[in-house]
Structures are given as C-alpha cells and as structure tokens.
C-alpha positions in Angstrom: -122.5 -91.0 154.8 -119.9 -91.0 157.5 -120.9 -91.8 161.2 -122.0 -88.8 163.8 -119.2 -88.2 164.8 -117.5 -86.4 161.5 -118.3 -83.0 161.4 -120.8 -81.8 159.6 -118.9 -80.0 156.9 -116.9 -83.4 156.0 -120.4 -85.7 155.8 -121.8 -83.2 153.6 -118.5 -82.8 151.6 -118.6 -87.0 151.3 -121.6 -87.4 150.4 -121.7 -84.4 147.8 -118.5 -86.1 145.9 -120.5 -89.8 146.7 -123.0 -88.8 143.9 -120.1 -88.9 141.1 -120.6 -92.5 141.5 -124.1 -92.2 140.9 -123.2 -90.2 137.1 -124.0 -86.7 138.7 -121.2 -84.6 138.5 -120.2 -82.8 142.2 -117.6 -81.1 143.3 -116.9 -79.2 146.9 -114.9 -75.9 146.8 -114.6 -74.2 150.2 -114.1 -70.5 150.5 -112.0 -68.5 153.3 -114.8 -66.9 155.9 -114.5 -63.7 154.1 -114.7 -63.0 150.3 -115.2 -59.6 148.9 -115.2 -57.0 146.3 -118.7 -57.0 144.3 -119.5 -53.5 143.5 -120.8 -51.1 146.3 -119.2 -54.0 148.8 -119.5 -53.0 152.5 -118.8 -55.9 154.3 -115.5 -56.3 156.6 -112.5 -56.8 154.3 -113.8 -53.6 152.2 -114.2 -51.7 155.6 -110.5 -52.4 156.9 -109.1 -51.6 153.0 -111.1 -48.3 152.9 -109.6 -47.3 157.0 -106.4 -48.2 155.7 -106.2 -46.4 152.4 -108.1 -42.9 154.2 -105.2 -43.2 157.4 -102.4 -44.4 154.7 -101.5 -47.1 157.2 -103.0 -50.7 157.8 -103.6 -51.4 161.7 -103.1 -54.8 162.9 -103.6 -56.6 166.7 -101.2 -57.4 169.0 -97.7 -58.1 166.9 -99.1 -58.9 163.5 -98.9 -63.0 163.2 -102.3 -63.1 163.1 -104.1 -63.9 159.8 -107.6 -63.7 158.3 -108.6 -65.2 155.2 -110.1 -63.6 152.8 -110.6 -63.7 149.1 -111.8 -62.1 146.0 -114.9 -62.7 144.3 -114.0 -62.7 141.0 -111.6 -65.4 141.9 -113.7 -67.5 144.2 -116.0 -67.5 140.7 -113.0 -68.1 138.4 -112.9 -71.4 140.3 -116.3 -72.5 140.2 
C-alpha cells in the first residue's frame, strides 16, 4: 500500500488492482460526482434538465466556462 501521504482514493485504487497479482480479478472505474437518470430520478442533474426544459433556456454562472461532470447511469453500468 502506498505511504500516508497518497491520498486516500489512489492507496485504495493500488491496492484494489494489487490483488490481480494475487489471481482475484479487480478493476477501479471512477465516476464524475454526479450520475443520473434511473427512473423517478430527483437528484441535481435531473433538477437543472427539468428548469431548463419548463423555462426553454438552460441557466449557467458567471460566463459559462464552468463545468460539472455528470454522467448517465446506463452508461456508468455499460462500463462496469
């Protein structure tokens, strides 16, 4: 495992692909902070889709270079 000073995400993610050498088969897959779209979703992505498609314009902060993540469900199992 790496020393304490790797972050936390990176020791797990070591150790986790480690274990192929042991025979066990691992993999790490990291997901963008939000994913969305299973059925009845209310979380933040659906939110902002729903404002925009009832005001028929998407609102953004400041002058629009900032970016948020986000991916699809379906997609993020596709992968797995």
């Amino acid at each position: 495992m790496p020393g304490a000073d790797v972050h936390p995400r990176i020791a797990y993610a070591a150790y986790t692909l480690g274990l192929a050498g042991r025979g066990t088969r691992s993999m790490v897959a990291r997901f963008a902070p939000t994913v969305y779209g299973s059925r009845g979703d209310h979380g933040f992505v659906a939110v902002l889709a729903r404002i925009a498609r009832d005001k028929g314009i998407s609102g953004y902060i400041g002058d629009g270079r900032n970016r948020w993540p986000a991916g699809n469900r379906l997609d993020a199992g596709k992968l797995v």
